[in-house]
PyMOL Python script that loads the backbone (N, CA, C, O; Angstrom):
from pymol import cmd

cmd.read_pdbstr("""\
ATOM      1  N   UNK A   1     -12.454  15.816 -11.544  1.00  0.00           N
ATOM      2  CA  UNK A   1     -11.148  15.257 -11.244  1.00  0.00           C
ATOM      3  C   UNK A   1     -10.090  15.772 -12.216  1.00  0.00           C
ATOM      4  O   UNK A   1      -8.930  15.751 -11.806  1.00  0.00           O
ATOM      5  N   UNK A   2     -10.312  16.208 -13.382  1.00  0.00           N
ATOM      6  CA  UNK A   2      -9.800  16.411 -14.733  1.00  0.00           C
ATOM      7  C   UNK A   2      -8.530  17.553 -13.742  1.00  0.00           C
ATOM      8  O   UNK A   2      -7.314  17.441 -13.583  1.00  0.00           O
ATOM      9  N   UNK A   3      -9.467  18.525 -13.284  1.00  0.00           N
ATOM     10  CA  UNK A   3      -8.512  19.836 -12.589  1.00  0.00           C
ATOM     11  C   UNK A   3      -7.333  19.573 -11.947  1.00  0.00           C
ATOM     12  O   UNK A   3      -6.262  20.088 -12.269  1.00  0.00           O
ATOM     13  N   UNK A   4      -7.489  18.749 -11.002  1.00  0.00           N
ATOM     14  CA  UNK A   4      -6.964  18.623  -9.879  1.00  0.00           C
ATOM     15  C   UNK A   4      -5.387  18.191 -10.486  1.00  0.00           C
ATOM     16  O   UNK A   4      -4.981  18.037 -11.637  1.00  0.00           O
ATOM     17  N   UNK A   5      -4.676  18.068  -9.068  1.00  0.00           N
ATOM     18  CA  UNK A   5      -3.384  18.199  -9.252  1.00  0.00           C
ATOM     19  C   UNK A   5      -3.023  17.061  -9.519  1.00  0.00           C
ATOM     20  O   UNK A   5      -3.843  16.225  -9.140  1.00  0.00           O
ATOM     21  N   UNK A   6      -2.115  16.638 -10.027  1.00  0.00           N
ATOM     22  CA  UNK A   6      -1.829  15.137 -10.186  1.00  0.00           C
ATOM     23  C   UNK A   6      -1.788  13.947  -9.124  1.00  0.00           C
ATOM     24  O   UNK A   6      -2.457  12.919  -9.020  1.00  0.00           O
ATOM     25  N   UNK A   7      -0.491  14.615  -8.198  1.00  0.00           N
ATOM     26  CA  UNK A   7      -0.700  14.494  -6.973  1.00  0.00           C
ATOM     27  C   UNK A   7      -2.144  13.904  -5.761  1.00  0.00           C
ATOM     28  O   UNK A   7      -2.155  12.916  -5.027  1.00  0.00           O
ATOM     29  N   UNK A   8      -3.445  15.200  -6.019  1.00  0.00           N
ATOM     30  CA  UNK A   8      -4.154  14.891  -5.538  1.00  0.00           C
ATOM     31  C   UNK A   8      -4.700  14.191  -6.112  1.00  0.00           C
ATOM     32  O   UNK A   8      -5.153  13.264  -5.441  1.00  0.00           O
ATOM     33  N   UNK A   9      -4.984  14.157  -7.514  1.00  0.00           N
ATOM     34  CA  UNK A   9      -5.728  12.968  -8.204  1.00  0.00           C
ATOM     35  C   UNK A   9      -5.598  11.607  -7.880  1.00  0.00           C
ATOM     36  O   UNK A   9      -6.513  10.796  -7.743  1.00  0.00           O
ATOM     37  N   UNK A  10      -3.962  11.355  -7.727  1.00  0.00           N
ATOM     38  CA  UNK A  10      -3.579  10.038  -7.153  1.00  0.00           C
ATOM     39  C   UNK A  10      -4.401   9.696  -5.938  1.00  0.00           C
ATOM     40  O   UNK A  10      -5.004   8.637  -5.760  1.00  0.00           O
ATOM     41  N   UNK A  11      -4.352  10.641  -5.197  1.00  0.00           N
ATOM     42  CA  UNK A  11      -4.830  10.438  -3.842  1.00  0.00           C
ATOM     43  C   UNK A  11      -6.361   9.889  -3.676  1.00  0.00           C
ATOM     44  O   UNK A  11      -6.968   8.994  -3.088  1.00  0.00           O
ATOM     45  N   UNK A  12      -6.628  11.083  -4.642  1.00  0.00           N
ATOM     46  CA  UNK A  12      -8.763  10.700  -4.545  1.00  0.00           C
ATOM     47  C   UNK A  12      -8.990   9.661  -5.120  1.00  0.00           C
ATOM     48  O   UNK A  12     -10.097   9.160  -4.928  1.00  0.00           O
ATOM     49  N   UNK A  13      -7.800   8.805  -6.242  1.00  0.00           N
ATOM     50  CA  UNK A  13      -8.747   7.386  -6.842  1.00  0.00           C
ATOM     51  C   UNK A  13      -7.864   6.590  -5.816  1.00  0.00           C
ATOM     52  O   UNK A  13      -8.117   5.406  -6.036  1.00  0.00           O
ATOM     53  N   UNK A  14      -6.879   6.689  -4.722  1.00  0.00           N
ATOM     54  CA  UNK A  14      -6.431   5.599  -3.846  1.00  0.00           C
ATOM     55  C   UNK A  14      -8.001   5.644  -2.916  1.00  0.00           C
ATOM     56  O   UNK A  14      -8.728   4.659  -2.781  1.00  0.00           O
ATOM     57  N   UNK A  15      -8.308   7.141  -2.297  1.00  0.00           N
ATOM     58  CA  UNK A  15      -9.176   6.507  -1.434  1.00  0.00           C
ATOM     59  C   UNK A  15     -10.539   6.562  -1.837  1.00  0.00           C
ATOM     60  O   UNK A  15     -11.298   6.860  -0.915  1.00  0.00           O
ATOM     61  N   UNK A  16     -11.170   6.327  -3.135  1.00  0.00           N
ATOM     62  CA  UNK A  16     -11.965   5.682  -3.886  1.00  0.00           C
ATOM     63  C   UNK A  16     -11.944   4.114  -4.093  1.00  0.00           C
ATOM     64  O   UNK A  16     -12.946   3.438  -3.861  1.00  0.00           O
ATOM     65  N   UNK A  17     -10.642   3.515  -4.581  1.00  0.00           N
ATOM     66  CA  UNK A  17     -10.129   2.433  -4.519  1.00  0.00           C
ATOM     67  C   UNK A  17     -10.416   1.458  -3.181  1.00  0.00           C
ATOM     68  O   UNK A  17     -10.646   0.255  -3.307  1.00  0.00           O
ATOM     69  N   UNK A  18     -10.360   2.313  -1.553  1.00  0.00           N
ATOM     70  CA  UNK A  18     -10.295   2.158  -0.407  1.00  0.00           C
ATOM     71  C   UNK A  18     -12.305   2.160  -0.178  1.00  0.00           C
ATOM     72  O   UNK A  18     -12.993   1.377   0.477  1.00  0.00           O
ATOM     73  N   UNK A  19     -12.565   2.898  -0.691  1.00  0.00           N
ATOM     74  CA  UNK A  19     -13.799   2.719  -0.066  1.00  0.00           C
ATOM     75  C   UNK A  19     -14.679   1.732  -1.153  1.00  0.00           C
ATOM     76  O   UNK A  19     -15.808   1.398  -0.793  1.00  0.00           O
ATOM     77  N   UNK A  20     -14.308   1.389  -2.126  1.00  0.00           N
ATOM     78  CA  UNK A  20     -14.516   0.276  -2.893  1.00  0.00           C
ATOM     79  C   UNK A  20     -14.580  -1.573  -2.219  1.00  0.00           C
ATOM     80  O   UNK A  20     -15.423  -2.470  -2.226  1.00  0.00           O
ATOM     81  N   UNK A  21     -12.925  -1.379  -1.612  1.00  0.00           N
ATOM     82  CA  UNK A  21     -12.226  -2.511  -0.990  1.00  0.00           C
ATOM     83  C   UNK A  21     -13.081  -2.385   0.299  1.00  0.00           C
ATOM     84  O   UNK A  21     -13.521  -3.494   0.604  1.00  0.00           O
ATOM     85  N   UNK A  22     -13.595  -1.081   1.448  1.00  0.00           N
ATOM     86  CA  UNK A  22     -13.903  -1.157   2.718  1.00  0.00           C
ATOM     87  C   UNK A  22     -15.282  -0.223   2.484  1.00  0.00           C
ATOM     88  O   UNK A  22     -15.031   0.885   2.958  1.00  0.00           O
ATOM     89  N   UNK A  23     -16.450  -0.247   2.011  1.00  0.00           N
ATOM     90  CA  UNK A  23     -17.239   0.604   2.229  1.00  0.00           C
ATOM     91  C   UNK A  23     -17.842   1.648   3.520  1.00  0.00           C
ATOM     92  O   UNK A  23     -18.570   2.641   3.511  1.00  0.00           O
ATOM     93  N   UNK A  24     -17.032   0.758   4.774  1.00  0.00           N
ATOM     94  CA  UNK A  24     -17.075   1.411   5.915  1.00  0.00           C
ATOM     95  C   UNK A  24     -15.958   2.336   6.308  1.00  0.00           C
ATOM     96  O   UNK A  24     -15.928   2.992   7.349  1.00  0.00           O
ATOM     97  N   UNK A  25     -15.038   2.321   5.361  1.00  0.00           N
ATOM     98  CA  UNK A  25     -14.253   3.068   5.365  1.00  0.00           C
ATOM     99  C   UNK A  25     -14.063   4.549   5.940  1.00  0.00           C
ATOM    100  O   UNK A  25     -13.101   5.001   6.561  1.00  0.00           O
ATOM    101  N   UNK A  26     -15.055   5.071   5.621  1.00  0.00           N
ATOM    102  CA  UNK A  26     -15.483   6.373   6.098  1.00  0.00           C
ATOM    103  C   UNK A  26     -16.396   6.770   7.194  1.00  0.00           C
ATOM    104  O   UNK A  26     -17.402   6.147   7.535  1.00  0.00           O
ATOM    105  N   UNK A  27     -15.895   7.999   7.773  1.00  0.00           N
ATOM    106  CA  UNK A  27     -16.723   8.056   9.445  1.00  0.00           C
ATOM    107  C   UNK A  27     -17.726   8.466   8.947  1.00  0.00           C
ATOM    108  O   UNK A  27     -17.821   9.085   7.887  1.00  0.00           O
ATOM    109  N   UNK A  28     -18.613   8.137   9.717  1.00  0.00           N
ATOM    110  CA  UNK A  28     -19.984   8.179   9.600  1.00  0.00           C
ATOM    111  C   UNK A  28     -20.386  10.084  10.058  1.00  0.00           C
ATOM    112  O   UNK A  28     -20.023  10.682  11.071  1.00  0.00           O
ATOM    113  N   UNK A  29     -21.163  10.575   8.981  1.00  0.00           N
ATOM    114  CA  UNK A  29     -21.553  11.738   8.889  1.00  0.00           C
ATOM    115  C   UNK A  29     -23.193  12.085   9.827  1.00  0.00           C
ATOM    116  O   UNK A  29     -24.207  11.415   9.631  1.00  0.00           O
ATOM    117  N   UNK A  30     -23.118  13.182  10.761  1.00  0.00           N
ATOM    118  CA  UNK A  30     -24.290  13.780  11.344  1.00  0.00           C
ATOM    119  C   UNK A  30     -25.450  14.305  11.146  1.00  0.00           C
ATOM    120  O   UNK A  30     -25.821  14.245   9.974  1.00  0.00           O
ATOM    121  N   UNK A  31     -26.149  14.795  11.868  1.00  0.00           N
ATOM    122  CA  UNK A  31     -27.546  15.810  11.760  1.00  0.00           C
ATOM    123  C   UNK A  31     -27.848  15.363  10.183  1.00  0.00           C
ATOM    124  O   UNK A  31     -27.852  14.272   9.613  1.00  0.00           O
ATOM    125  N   UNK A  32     -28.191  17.225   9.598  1.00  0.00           N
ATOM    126  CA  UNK A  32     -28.407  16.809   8.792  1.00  0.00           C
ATOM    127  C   UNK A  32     -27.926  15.766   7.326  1.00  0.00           C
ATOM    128  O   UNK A  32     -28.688  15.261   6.501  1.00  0.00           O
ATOM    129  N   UNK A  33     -26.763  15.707   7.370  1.00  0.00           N
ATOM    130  CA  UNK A  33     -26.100  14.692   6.376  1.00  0.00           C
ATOM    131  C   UNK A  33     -26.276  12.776   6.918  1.00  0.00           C
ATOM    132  O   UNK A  33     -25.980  11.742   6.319  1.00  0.00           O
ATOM    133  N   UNK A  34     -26.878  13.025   8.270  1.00  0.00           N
ATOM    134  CA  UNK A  34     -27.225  11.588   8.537  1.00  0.00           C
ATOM    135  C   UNK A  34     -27.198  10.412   7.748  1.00  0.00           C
ATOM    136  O   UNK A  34     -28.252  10.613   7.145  1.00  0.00           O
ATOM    137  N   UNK A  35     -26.722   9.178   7.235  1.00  0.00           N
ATOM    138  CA  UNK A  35     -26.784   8.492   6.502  1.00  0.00           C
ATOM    139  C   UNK A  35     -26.012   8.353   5.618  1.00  0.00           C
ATOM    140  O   UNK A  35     -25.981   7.284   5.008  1.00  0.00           O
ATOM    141  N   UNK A  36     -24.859   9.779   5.179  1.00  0.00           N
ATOM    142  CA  UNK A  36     -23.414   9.248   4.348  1.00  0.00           C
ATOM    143  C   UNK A  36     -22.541   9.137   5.643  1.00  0.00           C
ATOM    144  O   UNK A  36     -22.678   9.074   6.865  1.00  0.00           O
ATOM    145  N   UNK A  37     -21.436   9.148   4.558  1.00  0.00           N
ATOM    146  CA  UNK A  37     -20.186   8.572   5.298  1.00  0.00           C
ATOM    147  C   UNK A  37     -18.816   9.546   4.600  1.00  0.00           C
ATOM    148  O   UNK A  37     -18.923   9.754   3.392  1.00  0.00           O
ATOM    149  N   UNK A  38     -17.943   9.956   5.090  1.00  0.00           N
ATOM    150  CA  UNK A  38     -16.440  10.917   4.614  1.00  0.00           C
ATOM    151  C   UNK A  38     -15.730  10.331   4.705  1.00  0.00           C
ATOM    152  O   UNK A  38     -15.704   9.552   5.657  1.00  0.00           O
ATOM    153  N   UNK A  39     -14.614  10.365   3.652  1.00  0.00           N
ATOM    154  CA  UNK A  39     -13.323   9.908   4.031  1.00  0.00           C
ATOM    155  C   UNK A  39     -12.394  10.720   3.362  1.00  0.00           C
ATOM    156  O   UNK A  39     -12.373  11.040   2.174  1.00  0.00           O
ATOM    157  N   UNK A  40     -11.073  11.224   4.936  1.00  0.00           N
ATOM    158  CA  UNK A  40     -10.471  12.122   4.299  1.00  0.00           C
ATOM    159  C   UNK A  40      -9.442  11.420   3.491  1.00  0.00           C
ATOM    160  O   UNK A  40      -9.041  10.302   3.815  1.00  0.00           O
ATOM    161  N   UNK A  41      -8.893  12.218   2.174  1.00  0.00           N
ATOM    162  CA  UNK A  41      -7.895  12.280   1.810  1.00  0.00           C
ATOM    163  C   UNK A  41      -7.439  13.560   1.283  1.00  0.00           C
ATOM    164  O   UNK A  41      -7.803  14.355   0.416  1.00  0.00           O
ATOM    165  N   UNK A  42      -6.034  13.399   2.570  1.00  0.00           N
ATOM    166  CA  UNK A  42      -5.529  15.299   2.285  1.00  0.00           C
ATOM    167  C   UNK A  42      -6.296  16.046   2.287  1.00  0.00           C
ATOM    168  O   UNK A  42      -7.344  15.401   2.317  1.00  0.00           O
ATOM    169  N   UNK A  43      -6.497  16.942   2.276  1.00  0.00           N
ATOM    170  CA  UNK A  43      -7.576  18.571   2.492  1.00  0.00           C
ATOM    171  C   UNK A  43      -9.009  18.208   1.800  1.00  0.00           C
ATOM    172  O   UNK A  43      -9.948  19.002   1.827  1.00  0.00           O
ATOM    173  N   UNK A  44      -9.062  17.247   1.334  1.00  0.00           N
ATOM    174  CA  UNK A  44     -10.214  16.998   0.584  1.00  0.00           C
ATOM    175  C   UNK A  44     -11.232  15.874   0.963  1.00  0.00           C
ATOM    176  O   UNK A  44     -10.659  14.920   1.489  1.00  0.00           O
ATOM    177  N   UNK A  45     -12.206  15.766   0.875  1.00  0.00           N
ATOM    178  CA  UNK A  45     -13.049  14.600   1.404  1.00  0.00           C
ATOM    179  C   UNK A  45     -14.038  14.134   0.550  1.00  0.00           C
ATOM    180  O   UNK A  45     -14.416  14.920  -0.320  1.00  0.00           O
ATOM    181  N   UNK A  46     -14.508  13.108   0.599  1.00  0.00           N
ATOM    182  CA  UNK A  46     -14.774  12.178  -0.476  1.00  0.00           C
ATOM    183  C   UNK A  46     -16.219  12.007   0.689  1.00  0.00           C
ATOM    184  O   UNK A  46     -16.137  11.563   1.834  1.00  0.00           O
ATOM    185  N   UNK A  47     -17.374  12.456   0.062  1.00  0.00           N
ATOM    186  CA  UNK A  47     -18.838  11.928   0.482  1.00  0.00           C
ATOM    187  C   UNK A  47     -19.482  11.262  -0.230  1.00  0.00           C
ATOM    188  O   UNK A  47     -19.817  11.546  -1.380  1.00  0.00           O
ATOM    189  N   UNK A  48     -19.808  10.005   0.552  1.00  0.00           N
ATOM    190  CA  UNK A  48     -21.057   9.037  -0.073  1.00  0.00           C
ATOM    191  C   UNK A  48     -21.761   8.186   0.725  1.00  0.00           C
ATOM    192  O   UNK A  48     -21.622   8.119   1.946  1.00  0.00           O
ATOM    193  N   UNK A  49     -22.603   7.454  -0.009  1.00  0.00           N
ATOM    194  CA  UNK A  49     -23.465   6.594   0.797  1.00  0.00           C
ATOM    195  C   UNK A  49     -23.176   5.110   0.335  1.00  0.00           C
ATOM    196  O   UNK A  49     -22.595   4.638  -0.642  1.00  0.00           O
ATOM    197  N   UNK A  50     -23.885   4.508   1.551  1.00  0.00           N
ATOM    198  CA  UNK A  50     -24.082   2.964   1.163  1.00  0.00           C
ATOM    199  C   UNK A  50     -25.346   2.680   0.842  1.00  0.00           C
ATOM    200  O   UNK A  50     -26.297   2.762   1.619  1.00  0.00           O
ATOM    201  N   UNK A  51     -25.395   2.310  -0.414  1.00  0.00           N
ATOM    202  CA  UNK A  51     -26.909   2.109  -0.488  1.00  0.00           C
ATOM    203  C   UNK A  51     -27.347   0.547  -0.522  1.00  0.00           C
ATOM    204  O   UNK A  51     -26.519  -0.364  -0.542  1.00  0.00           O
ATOM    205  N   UNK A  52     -28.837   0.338  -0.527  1.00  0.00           N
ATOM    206  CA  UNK A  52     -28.967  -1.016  -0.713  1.00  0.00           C
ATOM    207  C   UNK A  52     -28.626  -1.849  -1.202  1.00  0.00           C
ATOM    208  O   UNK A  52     -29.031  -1.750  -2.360  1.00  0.00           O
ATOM    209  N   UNK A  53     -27.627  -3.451  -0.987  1.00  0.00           N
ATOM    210  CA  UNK A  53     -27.454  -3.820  -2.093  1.00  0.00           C
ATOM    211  C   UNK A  53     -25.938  -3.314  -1.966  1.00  0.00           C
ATOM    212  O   UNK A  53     -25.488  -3.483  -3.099  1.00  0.00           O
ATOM    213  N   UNK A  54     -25.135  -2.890  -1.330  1.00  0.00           N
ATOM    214  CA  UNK A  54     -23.929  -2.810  -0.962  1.00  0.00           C
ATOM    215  C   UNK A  54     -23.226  -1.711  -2.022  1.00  0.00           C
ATOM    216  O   UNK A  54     -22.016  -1.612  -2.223  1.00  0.00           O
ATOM    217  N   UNK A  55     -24.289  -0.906  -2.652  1.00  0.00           N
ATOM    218  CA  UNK A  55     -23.946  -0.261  -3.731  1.00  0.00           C
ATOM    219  C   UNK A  55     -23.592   1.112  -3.140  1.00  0.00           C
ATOM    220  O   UNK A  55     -24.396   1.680  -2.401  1.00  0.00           O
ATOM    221  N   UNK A  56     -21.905   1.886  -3.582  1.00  0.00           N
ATOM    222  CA  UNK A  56     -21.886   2.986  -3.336  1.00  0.00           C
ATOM    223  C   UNK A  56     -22.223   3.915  -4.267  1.00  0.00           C
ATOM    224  O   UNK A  56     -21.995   3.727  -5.462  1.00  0.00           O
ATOM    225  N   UNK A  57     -23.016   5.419  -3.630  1.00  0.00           N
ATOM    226  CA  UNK A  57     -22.859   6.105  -4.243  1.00  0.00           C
ATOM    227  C   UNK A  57     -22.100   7.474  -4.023  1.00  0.00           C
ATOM    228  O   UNK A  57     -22.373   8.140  -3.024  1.00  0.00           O
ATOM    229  N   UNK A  58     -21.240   7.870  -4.849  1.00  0.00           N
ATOM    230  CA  UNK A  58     -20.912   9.010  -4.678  1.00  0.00           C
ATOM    231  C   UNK A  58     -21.399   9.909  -4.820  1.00  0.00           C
ATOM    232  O   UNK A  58     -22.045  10.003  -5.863  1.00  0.00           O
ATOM    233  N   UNK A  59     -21.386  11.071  -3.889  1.00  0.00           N
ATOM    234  CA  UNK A  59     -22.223  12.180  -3.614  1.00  0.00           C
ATOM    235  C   UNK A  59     -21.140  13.631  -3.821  1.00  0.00           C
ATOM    236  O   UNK A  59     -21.386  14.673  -4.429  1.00  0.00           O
ATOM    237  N   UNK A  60     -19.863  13.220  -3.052  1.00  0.00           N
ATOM    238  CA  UNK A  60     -19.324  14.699  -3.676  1.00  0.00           C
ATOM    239  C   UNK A  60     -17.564  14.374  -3.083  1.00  0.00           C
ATOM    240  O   UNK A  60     -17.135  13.576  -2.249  1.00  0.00           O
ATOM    241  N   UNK A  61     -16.969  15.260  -3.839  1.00  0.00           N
ATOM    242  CA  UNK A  61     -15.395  15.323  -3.509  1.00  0.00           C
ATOM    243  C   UNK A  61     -15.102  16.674  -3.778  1.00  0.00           C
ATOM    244  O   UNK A  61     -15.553  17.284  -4.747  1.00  0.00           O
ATOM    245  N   UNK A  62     -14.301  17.177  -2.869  1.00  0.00           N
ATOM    246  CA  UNK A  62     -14.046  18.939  -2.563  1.00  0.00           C
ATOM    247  C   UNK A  62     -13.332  19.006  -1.483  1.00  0.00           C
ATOM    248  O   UNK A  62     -12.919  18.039  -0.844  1.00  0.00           O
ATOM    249  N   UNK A  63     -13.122  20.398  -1.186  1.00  0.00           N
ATOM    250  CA  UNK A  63     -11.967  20.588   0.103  1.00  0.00           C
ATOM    251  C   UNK A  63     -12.961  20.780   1.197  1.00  0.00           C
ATOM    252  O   UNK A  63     -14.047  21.358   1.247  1.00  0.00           O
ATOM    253  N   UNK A  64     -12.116  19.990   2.213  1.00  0.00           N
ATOM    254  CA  UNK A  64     -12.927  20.233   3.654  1.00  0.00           C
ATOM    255  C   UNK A  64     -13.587  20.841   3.405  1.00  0.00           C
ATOM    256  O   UNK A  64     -14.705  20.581   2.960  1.00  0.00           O
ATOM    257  N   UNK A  65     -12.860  22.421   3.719  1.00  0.00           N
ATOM    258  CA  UNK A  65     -13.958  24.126   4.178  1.00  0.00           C
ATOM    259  C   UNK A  65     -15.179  24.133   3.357  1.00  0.00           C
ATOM    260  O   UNK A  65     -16.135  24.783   3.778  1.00  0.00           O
ATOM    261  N   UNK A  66     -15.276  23.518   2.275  1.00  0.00           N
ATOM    262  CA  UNK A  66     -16.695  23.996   1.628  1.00  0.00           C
ATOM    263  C   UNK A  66     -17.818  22.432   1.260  1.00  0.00           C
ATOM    264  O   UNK A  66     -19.004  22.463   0.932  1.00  0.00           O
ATOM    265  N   UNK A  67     -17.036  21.335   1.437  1.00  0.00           N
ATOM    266  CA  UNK A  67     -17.578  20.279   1.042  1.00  0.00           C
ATOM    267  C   UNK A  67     -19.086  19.780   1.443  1.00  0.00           C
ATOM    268  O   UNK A  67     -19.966  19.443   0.651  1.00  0.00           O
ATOM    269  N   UNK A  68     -19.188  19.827   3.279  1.00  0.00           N
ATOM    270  CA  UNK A  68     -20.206  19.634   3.944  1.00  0.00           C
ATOM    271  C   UNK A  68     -21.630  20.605   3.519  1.00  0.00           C
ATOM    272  O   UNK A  68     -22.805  20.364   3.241  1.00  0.00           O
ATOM    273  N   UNK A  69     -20.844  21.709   3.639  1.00  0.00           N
ATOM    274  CA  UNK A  69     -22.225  22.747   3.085  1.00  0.00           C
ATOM    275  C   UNK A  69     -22.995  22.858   1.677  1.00  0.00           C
ATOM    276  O   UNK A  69     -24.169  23.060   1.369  1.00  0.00           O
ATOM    277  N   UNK A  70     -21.463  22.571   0.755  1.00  0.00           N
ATOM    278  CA  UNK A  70     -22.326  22.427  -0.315  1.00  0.00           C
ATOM    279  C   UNK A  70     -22.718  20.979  -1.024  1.00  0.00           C
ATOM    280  O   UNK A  70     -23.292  20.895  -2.110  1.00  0.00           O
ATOM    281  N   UNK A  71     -22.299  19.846  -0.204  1.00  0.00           N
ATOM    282  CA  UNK A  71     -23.472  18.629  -0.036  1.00  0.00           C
ATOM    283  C   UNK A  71     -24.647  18.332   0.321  1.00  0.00           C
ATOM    284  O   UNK A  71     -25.473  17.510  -0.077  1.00  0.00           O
ATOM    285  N   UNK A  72     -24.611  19.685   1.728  1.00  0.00           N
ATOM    286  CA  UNK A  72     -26.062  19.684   2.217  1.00  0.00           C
ATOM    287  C   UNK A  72     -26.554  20.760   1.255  1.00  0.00           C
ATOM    288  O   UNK A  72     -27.751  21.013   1.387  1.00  0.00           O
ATOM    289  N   UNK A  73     -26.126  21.215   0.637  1.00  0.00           N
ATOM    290  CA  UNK A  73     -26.952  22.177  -0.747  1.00  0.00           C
ATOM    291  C   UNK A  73     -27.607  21.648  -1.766  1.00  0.00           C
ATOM    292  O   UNK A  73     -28.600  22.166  -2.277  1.00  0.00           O
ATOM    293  N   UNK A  74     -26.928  20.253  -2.233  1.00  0.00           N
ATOM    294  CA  UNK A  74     -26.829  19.402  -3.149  1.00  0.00           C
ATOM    295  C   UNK A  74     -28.254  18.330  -2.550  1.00  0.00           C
ATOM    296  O   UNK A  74     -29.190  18.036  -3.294  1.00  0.00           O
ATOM    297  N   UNK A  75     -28.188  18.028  -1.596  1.00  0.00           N
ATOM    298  CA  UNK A  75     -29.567  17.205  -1.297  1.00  0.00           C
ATOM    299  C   UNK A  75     -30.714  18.066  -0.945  1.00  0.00           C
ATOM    300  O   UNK A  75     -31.884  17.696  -0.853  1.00  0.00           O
ATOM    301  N   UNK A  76     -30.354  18.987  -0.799  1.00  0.00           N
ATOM    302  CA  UNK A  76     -31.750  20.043  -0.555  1.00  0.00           C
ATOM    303  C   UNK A  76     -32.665  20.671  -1.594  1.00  0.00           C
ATOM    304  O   UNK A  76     -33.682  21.334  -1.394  1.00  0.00           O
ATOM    305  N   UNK A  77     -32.111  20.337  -2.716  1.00  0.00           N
ATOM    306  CA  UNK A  77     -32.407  20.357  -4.092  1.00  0.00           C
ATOM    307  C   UNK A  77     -33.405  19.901  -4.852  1.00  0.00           C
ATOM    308  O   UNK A  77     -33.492  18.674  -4.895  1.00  0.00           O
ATOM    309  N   UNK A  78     -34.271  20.584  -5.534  1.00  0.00           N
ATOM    310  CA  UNK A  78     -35.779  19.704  -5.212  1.00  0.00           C
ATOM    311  C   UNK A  78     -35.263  18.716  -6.841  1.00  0.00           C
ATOM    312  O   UNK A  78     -35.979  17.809  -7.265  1.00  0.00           O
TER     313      UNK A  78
END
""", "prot")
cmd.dss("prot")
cmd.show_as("cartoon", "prot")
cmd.util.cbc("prot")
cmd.orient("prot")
């Protein structure tokens, strides 16, 4: 987060903040990513899960174009 623009920074802890307040917040993710959830803010998307126990975890924040692939990189990971 340190990088990012100020601007977007604002943005990623509002909809952090949002999926805090709504854990359903985010559309529900496919195939293989089955079981998280995205939520955009601005070009960037915010992946995580709900885990047991109403606990989120965050899994990844990045721009659209590369986010999905290299999440599914990130769990494929032994």
């Amino acid at each position: 987060m340190r990088g990012l623009h100020p601007e977007l920074r604002r943005k990623v802890r509002a909809g952090l903040d949002l999926i805090r307040a709504e854990p359903e917040a985010g559309k529900l993710l496919r195939d293989e990513l089955a079981g998280l959830r995205s939520l955009r803010v601005g070009r960037f998307r915010i992946v995580y899960r709900i885990a047991p126990l109403r606990v989120i975890e965050l899994v990844a924040i990045g721009p659209r174009r590369t986010i999905y692939e290299e999440t599914l990189r990130l769990l494929r990971r032994p």
